[in-house]
C-alpha positions in Angstrom: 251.0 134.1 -67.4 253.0 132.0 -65.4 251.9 128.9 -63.2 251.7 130.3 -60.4 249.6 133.4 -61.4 247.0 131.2 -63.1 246.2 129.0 -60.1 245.8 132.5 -58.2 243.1 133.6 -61.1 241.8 129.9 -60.5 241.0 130.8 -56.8 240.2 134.2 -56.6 237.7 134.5 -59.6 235.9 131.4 -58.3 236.2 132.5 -55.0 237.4 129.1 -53.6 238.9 130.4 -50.1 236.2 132.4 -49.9 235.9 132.4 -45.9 238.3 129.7 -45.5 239.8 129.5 -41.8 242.1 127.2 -43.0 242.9 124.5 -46.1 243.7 120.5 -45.7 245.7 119.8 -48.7 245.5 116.1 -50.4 249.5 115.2 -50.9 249.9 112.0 -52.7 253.4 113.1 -53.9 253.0 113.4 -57.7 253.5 116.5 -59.4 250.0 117.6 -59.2 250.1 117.7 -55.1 253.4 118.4 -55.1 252.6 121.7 -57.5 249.3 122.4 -55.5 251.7 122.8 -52.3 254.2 124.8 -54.1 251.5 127.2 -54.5 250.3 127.3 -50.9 254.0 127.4 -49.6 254.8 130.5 -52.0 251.2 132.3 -52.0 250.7 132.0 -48.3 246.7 132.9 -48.9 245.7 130.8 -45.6 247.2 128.2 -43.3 247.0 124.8 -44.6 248.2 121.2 -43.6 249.1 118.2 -45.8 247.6 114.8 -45.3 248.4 111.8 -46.9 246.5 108.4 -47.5 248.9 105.2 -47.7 246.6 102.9 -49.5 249.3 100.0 -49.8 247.9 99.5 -53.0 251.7 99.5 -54.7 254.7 98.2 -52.9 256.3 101.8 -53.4 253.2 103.7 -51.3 255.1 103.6 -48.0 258.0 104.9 -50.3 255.7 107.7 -51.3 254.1 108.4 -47.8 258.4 108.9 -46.1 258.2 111.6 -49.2 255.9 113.8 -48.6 256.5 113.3 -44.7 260.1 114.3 -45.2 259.4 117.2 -47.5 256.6 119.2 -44.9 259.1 118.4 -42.2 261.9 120.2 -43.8 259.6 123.0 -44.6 257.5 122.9 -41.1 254.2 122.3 -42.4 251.8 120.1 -40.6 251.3 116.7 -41.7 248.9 114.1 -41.3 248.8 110.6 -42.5 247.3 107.1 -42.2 247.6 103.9 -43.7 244.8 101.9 -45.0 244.5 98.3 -45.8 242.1 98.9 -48.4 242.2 95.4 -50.6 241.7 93.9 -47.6 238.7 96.0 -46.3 237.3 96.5 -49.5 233.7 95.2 -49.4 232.8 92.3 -51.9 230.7 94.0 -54.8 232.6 97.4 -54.3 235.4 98.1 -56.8 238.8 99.1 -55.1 239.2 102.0 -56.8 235.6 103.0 -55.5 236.3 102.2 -52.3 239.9 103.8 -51.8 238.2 107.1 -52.9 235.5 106.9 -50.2 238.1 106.1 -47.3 241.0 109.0 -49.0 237.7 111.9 -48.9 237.1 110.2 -45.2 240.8 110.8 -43.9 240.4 114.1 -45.5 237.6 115.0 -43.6 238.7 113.7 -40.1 242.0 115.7 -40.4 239.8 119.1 -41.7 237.6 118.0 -38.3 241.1 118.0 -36.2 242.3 121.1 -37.7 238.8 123.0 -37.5 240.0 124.0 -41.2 237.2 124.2 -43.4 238.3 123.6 -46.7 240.1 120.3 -49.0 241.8 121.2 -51.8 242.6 118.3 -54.3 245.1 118.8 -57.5 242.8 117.5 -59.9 243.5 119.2 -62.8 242.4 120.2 -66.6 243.7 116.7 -68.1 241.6 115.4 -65.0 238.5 117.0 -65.9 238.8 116.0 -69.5 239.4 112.7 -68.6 236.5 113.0 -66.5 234.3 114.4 -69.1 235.3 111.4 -71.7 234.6 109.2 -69.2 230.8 110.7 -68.5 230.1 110.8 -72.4 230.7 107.0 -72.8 228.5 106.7 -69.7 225.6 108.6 -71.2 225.8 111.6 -68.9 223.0 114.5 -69.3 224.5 118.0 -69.8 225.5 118.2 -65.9 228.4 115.0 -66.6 230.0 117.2 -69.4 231.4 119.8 -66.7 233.3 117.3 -65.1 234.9 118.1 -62.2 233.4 121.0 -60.5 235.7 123.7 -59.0 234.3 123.3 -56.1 231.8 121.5 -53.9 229.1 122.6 -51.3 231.2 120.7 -48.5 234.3 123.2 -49.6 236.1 120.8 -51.6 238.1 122.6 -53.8 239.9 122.3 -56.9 242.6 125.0 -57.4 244.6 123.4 -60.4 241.6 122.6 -62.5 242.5 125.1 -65.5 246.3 123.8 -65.5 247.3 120.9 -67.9 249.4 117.8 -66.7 251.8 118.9 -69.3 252.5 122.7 -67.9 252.4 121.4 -64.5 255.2 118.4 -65.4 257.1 121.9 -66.9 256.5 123.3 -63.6 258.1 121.0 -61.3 260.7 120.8 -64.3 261.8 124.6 -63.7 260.9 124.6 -60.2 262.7 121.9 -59.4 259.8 120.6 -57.4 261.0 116.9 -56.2 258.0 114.1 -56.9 256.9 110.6 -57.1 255.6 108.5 -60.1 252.7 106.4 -59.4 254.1 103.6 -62.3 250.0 102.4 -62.5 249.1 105.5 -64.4 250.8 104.0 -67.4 248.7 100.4 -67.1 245.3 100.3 -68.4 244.0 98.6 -65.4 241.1 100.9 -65.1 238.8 102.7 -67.2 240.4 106.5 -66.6 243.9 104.9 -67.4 242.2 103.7 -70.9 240.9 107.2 -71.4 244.2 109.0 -70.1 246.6 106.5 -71.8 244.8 105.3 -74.8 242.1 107.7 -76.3 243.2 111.3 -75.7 245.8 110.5 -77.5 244.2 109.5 -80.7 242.1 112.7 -80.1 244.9 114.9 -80.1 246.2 113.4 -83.3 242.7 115.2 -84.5 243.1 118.3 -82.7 246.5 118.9 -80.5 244.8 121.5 -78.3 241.5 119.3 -77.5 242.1 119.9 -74.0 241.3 123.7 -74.8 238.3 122.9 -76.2 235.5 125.5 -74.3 232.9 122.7 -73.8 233.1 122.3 -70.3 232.7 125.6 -69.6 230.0 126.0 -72.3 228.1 122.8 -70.4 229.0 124.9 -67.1 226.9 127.9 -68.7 224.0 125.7 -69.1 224.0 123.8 -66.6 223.9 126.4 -64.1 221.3 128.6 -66.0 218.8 125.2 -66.3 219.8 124.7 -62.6 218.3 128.3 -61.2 215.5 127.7 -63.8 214.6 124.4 -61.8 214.9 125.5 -59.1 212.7 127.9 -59.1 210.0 125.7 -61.0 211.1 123.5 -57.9 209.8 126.3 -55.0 206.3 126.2 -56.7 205.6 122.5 -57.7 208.1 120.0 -55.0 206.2 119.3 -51.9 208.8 117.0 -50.1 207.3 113.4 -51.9 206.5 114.8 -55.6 205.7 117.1 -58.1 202.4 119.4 -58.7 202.5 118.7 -63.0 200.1 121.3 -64.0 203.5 123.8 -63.7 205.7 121.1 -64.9 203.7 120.4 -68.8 204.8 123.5 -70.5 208.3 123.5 -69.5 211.5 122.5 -72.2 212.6 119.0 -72.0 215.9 120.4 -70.6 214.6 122.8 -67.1 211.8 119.8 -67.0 214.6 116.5 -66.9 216.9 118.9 -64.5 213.6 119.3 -62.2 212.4 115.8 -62.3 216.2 114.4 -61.5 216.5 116.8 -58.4 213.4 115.9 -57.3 214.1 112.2 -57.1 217.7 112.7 -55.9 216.4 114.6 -52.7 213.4 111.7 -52.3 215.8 109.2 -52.6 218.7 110.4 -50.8 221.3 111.1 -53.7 220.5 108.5 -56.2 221.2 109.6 -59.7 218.1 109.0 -62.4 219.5 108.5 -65.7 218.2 110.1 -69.3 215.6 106.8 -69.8 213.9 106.7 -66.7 214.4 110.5 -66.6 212.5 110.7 -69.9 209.7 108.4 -68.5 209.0 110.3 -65.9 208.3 113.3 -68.4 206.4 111.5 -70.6 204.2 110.4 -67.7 203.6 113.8 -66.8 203.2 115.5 -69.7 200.3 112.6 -71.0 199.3 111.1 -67.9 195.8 112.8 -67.2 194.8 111.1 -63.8 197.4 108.0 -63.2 199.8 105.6 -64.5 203.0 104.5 -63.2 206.9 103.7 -64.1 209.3 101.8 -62.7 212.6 103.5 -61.6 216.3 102.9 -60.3 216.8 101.6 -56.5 213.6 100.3 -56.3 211.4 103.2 -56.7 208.4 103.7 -58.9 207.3 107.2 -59.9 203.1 107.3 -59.6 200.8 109.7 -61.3 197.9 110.7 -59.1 195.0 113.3 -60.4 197.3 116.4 -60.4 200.9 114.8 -58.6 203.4 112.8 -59.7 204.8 110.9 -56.4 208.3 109.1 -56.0 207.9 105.7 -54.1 209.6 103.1 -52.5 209.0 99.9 -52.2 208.4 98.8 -48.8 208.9 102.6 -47.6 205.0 102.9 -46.3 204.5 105.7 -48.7 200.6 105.5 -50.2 198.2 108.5 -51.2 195.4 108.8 -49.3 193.0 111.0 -50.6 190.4 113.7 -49.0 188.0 111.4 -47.0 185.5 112.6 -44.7 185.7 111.0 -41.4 183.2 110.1 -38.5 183.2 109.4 -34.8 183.9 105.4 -34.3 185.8 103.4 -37.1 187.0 104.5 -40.6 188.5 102.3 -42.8 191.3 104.6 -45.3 192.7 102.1 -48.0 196.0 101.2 -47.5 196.3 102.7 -43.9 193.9 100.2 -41.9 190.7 101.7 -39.7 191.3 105.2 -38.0 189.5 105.4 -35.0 188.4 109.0 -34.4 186.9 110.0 -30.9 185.8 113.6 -31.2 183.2 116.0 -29.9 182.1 117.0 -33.8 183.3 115.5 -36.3 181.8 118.3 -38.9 183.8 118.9 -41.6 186.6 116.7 -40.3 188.8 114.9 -43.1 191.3 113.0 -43.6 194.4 113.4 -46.5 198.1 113.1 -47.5 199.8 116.0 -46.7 200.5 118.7 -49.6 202.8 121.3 -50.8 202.5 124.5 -48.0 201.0 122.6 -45.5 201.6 124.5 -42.1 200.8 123.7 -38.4 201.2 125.2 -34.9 203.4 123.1 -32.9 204.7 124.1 -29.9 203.6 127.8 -30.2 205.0 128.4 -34.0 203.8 129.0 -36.9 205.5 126.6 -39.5 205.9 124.1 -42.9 204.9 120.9 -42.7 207.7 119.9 -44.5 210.3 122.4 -42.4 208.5 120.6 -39.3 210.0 117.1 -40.4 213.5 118.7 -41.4 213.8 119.9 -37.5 212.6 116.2 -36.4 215.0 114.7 -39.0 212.1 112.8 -40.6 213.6 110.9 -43.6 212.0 111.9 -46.9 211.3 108.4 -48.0 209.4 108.2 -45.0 207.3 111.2 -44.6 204.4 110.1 -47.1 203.3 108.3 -43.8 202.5 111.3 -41.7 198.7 111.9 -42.7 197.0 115.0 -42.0 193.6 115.6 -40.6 191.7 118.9 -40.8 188.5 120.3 -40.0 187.0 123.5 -41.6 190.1 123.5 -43.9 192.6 123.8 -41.0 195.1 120.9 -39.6 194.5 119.8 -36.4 196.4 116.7 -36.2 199.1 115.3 -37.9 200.4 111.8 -37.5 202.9 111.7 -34.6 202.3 115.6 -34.1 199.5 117.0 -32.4 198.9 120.4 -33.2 198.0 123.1 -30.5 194.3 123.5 -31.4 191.5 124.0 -29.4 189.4 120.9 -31.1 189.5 117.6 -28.6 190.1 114.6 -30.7 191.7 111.4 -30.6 193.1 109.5 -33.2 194.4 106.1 -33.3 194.8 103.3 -35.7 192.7 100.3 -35.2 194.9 98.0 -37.9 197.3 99.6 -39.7 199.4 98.6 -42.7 202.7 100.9 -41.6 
């Protein structure tokens, strides 16, 4: 099977311009990019664009950037490009090579916004993804970091050369005669993927020449997506927007429970990654934790056992657990919050709580979540444990910063509070 016919296998069986309008294609130069717009230019599956990022990190990049502008010209494809200063608007504490990634995805994105294309194809490839893999092992990935690269992303970033070795692509452009540049930096060990690329594989191959063959990415992609629709459905029954219900959570394998727990606290914390350790503290606190106890976690944020929930907190985030109170007409003091002034005309069976999983309101004439109320109000996550709840005969009638539509005339207000 020729090049060409394996990237089209590459797409279509992974469907990766499925419902494209229309594909930005990264174009350093090199022969990956430069193979990757062979195959648009030949296949013709969509329109596309190329865009370029000048980092003037190497005194040959505006070299590189009059390449690839003189190569769509000749052909008539749309091109885009913008230089970047990046060592001199790298931040202080952020790696450059960090840093030149964030502003190259960010070009990419603007240009996709011009175009209205949806899609960005990158020509990462299999070497790439190996690299990538060896790179995640020495970092102590989970079973996730051993797939690498994924072939593509939910914001349609796509990866169409990622079962094609830097070796039959360098054929490629060989037979092809595909002009390219050479990035000369690929061949210092300046970085930790140039160690990996320039002075480990190799040794591995002395082991085992077809090493980049090896089947364990896709293996780990097996597994990693079976674990993944296991958690998330252990997810729809136990996440309630600030923890976990455990009682569901204590029988499950160390593998769906670790997958759960680290979703979890990525969509509490807005995409942090917990590692194995803390990850594995978090189990242990819920599998022998029988009313509380607590462990510190990554970004400031402790994980807290309470009764029957296991709650992801951040310092300083005004996230506390109030539990069922009963309230009365006049002052009520609710640890943590300050004194809740109710004025009512029965206060009967009127409490006071933290909101829970399936919580639902009326607000402004709908029936709906609790927790799908603060996605339409854009309520961060970190910040919801602040919105308490009170209900009388079992049903919510008011909700912190959202009254409900309910017949019962109360007023709510907080006489001293702590957030």
């Amino acid at each position: 099977m020729n090049i060409y016919d394996k990237i089209s296998k590459t797409v279509y069986d992974n469907g990766l311009l499925s419902g494209a309008s229309g594909v930005v294609l990264a174009v350093s130069g090199g022969p990956d990019s430069m193979t990757l717009l062979d195959w648009f230019e030949k296949k013709r599956p969509c329109v596309f664009c190329a865009a370029h990022i000048n980092h003037s990190l190497r005194p040959e990049a505006d070299d590189d950037e009059r390449f690839v502008k003189k190569y769509c010209d000749s052909r008539g494809i749309d091109f885009f490009s913008e230089k970047v200063d990046i060592t001199g608007l790298c931040p202080r504490g952020v790696s450059i090579e960090t840093f030149a990634r964030s502003v190259r995805y960010s070009f990419f994105d603007k240009v996709r916004g011009q175009t209205g294309f949806s899609h960005i194809a990158t020509a990462h490839n299999l070497s790439d993804n190996i690299e990538t893999m060896i790179m995640n092992i020495v970092r102590g990935c989970g079973i996730s970091g051993l797939c690498a690269i994924p072939y593509k992303r939910e914001d349609l970033i796509i990866r169409p050369l990622i079962e094609i070795s830097k070796d039959e692509i360098l054929l490629h452009c060989r037979e092809e005669n595909i002009p390219f540049t050479v990035d000369s930096t690929n061949f210092e060990n300046i970085c930790t993927r140039n160690i990996v690329r320039n002075s480990i594989i190799p040794l591995i191959k002395q082991i085992n020449p077809s090493f980049e063959k090896t089947p364990l990415i896709y293996l780990a992609k097996q597994c990693t997506e079976y674990i993944g629709e296991k958690a998330e459905e252990v997810l729809g029954n136990s996440f309630n927007g600030t923890g976990l219900l455990t009682e569901p959570l204590k029988q499950l394998s160390d593998a769906v429970l670790f997958e759960v727990i680290r979703r979890a606290f990525s969509t509490i914390s807005g995409g942090e990654i917990l590692d194995f350790f803390h990850t594995r503290a978090v189990a242990d606190l819920i599998r022998n934790s029988t009313v509380s106890g607590k462990t510190g976690l990554i970004a400031g944020y402790t994980a807290r056992m309470s009764y029957k929930e296991i709650f992801f907190e951040k310092e300083g985030s005004g996230y506390f657990r109030i539990e069922k109170t009963p309230l009365v007409n006049g002052d009520n003091y609710i640890s943590g919050l300050g004194t809740v002034v109710i004025e009512a005309e029965d206060c009967s069976d009127l409490y006071i709580r933290s909101r829970e999983q399936g919580d639902r309101i009326v607000h402004n004439g709908k029936t709906k979540t609790l927790k799908k109320l603060f996605i339409d109000e854009k309520i961060p996550v970190a910040e919801r444990g602040k919105y308490f709840i009170i209900e009388k005969n079992g049903k919510i009638i008011y909700v912190r910063d959202f009254y409900c539509e309910n017949p019962v005339k109360i007023r709510v207000y907080l006489k001293k509070s702590n957030i």
